[in-house]
C-alpha positions as CSV (number, residue, x, y, z in Angstrom):
1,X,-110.3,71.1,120.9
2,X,-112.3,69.1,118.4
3,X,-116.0,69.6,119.2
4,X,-117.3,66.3,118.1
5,X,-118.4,64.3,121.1
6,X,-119.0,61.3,118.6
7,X,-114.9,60.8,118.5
8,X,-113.4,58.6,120.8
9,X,-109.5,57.9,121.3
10,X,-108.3,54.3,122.7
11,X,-105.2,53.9,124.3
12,X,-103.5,50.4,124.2
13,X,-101.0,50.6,127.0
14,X,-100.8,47.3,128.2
15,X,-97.4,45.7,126.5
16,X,-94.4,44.9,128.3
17,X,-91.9,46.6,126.1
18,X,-89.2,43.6,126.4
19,X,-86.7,44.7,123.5
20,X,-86.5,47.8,126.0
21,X,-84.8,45.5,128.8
22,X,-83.4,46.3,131.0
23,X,-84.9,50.1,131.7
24,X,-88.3,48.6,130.3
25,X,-89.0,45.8,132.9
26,X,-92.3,44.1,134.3
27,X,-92.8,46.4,136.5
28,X,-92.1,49.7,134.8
29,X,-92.9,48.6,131.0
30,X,-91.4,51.1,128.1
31,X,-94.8,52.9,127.6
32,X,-93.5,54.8,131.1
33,X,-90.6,55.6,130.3
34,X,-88.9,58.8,129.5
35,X,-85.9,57.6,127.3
36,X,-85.8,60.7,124.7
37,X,-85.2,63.1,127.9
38,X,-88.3,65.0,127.7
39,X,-89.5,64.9,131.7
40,X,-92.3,63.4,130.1
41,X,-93.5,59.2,130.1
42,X,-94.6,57.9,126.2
43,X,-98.0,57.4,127.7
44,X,-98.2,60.9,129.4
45,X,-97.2,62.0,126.1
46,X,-99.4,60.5,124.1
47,X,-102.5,61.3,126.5
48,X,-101.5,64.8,125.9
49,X,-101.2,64.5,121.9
50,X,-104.9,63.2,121.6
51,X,-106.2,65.9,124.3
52,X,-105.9,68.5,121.9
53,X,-107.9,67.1,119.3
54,X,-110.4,64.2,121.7
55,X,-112.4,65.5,124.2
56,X,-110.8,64.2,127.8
57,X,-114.0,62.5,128.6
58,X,-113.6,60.6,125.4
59,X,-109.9,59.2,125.9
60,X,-109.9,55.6,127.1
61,X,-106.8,53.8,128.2
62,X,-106.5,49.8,128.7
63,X,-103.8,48.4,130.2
64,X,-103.8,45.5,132.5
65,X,-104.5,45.2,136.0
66,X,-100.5,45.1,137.4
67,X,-100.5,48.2,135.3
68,X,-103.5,50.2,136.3
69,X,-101.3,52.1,139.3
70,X,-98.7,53.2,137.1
71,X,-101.7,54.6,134.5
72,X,-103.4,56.3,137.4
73,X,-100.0,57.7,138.5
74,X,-99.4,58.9,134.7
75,X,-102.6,60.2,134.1
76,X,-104.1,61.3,137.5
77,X,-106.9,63.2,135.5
78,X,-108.1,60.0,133.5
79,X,-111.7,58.9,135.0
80,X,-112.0,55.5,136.3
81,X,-114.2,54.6,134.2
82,X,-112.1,55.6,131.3
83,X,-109.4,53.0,132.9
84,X,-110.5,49.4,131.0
85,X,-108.0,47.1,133.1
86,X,-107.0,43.5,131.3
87,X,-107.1,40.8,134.1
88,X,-104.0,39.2,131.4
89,X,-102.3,40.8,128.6
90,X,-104.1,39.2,125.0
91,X,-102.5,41.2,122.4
92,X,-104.3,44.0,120.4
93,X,-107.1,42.1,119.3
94,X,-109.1,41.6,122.4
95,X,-108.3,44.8,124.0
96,X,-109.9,46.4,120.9
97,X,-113.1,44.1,121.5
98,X,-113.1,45.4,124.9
99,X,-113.1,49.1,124.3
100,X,-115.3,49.3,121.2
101,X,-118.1,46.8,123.3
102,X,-117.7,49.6,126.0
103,X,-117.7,52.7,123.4
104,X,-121.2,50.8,121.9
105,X,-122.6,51.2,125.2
106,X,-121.9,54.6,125.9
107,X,-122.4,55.9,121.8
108,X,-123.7,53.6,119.5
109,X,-122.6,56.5,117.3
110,X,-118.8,56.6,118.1
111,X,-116.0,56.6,115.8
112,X,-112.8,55.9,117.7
113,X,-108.7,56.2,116.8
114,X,-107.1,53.3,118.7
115,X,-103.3,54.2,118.9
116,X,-100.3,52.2,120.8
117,X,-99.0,54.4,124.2
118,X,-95.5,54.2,123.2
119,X,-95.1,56.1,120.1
120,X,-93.1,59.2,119.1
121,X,-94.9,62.0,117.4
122,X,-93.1,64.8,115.8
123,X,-95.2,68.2,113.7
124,X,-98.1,68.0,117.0
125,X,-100.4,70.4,114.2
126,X,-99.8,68.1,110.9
127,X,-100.8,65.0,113.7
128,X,-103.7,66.9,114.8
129,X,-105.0,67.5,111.3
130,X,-104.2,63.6,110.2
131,X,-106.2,62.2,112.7
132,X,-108.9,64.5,112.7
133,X,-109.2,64.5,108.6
134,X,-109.6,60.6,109.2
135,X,-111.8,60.4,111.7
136,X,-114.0,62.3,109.7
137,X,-113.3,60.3,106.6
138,X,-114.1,56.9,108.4
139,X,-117.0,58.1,110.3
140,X,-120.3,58.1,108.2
141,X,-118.4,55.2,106.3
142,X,-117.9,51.2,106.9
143,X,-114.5,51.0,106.8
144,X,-111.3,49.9,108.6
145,X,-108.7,52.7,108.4
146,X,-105.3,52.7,109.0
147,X,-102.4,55.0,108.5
148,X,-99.5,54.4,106.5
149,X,-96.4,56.7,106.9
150,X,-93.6,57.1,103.8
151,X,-90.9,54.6,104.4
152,X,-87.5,56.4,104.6
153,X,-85.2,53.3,104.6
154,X,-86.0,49.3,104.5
155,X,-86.3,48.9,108.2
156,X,-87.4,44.8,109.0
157,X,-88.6,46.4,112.5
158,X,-91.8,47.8,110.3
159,X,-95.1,46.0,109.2
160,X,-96.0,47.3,105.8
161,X,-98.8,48.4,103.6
162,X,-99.3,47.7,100.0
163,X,-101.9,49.9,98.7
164,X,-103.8,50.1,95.3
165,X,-102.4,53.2,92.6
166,X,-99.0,53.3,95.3
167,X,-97.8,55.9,96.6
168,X,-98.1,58.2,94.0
169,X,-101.7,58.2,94.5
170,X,-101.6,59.3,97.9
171,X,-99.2,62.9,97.1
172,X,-102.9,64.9,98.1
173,X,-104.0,62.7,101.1
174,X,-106.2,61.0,99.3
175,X,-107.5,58.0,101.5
176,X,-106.4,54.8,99.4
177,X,-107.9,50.6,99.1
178,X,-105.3,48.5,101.0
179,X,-104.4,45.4,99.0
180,X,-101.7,43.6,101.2
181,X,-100.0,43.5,104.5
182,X,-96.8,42.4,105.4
183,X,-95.2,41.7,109.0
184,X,-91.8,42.6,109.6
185,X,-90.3,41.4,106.5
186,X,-86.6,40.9,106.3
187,X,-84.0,43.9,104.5
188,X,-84.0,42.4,101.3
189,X,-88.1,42.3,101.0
190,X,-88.6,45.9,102.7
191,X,-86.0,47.2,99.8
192,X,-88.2,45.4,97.2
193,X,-91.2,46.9,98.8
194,X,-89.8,50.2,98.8
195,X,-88.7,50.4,95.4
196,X,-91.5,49.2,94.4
197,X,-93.4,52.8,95.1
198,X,-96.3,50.7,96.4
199,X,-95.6,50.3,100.3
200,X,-96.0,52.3,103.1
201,X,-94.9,51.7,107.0
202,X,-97.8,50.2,109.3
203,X,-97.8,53.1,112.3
204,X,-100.4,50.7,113.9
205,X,-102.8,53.3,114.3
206,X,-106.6,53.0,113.4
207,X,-109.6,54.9,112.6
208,X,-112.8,53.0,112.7
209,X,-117.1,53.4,113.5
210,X,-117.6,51.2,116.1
211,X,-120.1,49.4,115.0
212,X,-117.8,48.3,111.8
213,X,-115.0,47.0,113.9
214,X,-117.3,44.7,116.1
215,X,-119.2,43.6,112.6
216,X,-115.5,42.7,111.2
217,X,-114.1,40.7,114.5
218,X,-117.7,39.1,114.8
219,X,-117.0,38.0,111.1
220,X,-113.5,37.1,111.6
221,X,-112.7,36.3,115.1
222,X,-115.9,35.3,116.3
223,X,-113.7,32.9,118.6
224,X,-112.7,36.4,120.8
225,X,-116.1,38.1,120.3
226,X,-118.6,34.7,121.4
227,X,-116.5,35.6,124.8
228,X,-117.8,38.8,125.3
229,X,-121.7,37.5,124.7
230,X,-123.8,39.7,127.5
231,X,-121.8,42.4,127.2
232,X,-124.7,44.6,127.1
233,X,-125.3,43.8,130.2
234,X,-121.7,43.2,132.0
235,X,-120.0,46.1,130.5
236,X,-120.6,49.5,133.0
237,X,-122.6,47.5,136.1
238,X,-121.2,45.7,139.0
239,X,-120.2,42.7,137.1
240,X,-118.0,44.4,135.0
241,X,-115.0,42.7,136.2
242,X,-116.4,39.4,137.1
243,X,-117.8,39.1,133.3
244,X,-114.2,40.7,132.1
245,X,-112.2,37.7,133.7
246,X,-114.3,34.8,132.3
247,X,-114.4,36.2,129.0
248,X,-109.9,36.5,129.3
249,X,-109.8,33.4,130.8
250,X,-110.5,31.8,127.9
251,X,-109.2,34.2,125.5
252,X,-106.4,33.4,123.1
253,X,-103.4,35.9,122.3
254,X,-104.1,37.4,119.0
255,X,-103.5,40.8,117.0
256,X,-106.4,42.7,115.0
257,X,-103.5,42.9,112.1
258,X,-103.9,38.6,112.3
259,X,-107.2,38.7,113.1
260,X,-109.0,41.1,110.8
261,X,-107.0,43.8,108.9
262,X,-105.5,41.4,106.9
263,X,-108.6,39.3,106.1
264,X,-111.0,41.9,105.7
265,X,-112.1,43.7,102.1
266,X,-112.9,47.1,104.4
267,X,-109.5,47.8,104.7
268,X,-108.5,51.8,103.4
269,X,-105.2,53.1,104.4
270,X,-105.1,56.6,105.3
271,X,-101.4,58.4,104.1
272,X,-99.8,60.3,107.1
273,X,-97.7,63.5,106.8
274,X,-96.4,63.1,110.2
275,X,-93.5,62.1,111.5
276,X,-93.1,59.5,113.6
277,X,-91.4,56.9,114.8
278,X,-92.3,53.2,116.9
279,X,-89.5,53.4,119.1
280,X,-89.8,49.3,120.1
281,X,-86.1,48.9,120.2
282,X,-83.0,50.0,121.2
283,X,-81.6,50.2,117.9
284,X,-84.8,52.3,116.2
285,X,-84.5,55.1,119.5
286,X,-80.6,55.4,117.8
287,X,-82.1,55.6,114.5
288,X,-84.0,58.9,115.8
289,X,-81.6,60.3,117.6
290,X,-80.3,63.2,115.8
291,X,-77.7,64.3,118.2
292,X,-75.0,61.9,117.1
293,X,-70.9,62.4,117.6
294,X,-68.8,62.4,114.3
295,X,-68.4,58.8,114.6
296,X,-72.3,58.5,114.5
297,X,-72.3,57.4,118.6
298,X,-75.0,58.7,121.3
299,X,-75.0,58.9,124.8
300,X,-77.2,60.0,127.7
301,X,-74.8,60.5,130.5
302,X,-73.8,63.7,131.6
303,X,-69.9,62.2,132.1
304,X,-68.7,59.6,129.3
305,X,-64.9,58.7,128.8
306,X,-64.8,57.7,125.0
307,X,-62.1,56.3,122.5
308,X,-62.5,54.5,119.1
309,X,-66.1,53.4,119.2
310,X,-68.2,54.4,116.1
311,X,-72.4,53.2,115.8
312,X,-73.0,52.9,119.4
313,X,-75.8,53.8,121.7
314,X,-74.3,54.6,125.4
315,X,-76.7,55.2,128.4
316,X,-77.6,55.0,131.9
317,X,-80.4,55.5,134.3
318,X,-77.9,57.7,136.7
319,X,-76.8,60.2,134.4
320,X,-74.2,61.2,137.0
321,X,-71.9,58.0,136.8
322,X,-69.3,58.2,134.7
323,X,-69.3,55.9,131.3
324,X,-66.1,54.8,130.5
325,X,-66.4,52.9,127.1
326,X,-63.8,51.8,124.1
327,X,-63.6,50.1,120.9
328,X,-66.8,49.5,120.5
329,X,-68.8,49.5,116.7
330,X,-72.6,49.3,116.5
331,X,-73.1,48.4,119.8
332,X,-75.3,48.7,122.6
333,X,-74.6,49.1,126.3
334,X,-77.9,50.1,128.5
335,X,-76.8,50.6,132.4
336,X,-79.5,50.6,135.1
337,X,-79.5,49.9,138.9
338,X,-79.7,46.1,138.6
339,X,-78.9,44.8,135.0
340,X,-76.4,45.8,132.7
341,X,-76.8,44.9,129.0
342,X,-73.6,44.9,126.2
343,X,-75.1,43.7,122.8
344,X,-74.4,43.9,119.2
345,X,-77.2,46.6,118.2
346,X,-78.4,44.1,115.8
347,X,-82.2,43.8,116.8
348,X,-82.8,40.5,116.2
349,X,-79.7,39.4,118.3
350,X,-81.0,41.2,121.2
351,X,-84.6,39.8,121.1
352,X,-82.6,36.3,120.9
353,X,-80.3,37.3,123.4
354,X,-82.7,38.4,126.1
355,X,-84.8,35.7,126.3
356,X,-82.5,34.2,128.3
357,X,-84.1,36.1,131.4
358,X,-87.3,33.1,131.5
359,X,-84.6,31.0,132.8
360,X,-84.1,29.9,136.4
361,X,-82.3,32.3,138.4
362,X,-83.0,35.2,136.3
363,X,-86.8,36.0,136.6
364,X,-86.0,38.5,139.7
365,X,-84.5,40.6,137.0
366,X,-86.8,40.5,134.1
């Protein structure tokens, strides 16, 4: 285990996970799942991942407060006072602003990696070595770090990273100036960006002091950070949550890539060796699936009747029902207890599709 007590790990494990619908509901969100089979949630795995390298004491996880069971259930040995529950869900931005006011308290000295729960991680060691080698880079510096990974494939599911030199530059690790980011662009613009030799994906992970991230979202967002005003004084006392609701209350839904990576001129991108992969869809768990049937198909149940379907992604919460399924080409069928989705595995079309659960009638099974 890393012996620095100056490093901090953040959890974000608050999001709802709705491209996951329908075995990523309200209730049981994706980040506590176990869709790749492993007996293991993403968050229990990713709470694992950072143990090795973080000391326990230093891993905090914010979720909201519907959530905060389901954390405590997945992580029993997590403190409470490591458990930072949202009152609402406000995207990444203020969640950050809520840690790192909390991490200033404790360690005005802390430099933290703030990482999504919901990731897959493959080469644990080359991970462990990434993270550490940045969170030694970025912590006697005043920067905003992120890591890039090497695009395999123009995927529109992907923010991306243009960096200075390209990725040429980046062959020996070497941390990099980010010039651009882009936001899920569409096929056409992530080939261009590809090609170009200048990109690299947006894992959504970040390495940062403390102290620089609050100077940046003071700068930037100084409509999220006036909120937390007092905070020396809330954060840690009997207040806490009192101080915590006002402040979300009047909060507005906003992500630290809107809100400060892609304004500020602190921005380094660190290059990962790592592989890994944001499962947020349906469609991107098929794309990491290597166990695929000649005709490129995967399923999950332990009993599946199958002619003349080639592309498709097949499986069920009761692995013991049989999964009859025909003529079917780059589709999706996801089977639990109370919903059953068929959709073209098109991403986009889902997302469209499934928003049809805010309408009356169907909120029961959202």
């Amino acid at each position: 285990m890393n012996a620095n007590t100056n490093f901090y790990c953040v959890i974000m494990a608050g999001g709802s996970g709705t491209r996951f619908w329908p075995m990523s509901r309200i209730s049981r969100p994706k980040q506590f799942l176990d869709v790749n089979d492993t007996g293991k949630s993403f968050i229990r795995h990713t709470y694992e991942r950072f143990s090795e390298i973080i000391p326990q004491e230093n891993i905090i996880v914010v979720t909201t407060d519907r959530l905060g069971k389901l954390v405590r259930e997945h992580l029993p040995e997590l403190s409470e006072e490591n458990l930072l529950l949202e009152p609402y869900g406000r995207d990444t931005a203020p969640c950050i602003a809520y840690a790192t006011y909390t991490l200033l308290k404790r360690n005005p000295q802390a430099t933290m990696v703030v990482t999504p729960a919901d990731h897959i991680i493959m080469d644990k060691d080359i991970f462990a070595e990434d993270i550490l080698a940045a969170l030694e880079y970025s912590s006697d510096k005043d920067v905003l770090t992120t890591l890039g990974m090497t695009p395999t494939r123009p995927d529109p599911n992907y923010g991306y990273i243009q960096v200075s030199g390209g990725r040429c530059k980046c062959e020996d690790r070497q941390v990099v100036k980010v010039k651009t980011f882009t936001e899920k662009p569409d096929v056409e613009l992530a080939k261009v960006f590809i090609d170009s030799g200048e990109f690299f994906w947006n894992a959504g992970i970040f390495v940062w002091r403390a102290e620089s991230i609050r100077n940046e979202m003071e700068r930037y967002l100084p409509e999220v950070t006036r909120l937390f005003a007092g905070w020396e004084n809330a954060l840690g006392s009997p207040v806490e949550d009192m101080f915590i609701e006002k402040a979300y209350s009047d909060c507005m839904k906003i992500s630290i890539d809107y809100g400060v990576m892609e304004k500020t001129a602190k921005a380094w991108m660190y290059p990962a060796h790592f592989r890994w992969a944001d499962v947020g869809t349906w469609e991107s768990l098929y794309n990491i699936v290597r166990k695929k049937d000649p005709e490129g198909n995967v399923f999950n149940s332990n009993h599946i009747l199958s002619k003349d379907n080639r592309g498709t992604l097949v499986m069920s919460e009761n692995k013991e029902k049989l999964m009859a399924v025909t003529g079917l080409e780059d589709f999706i069928v996801i089977d639990t207890e109370k919903a059953l989705l068929i959709c073209p595995k098109s991403d986009r079309r889902v997302k469209d599709f499934i928003s049809g659960l805010a309408m009356p009638g169907f909120e029961q099974f959202k």
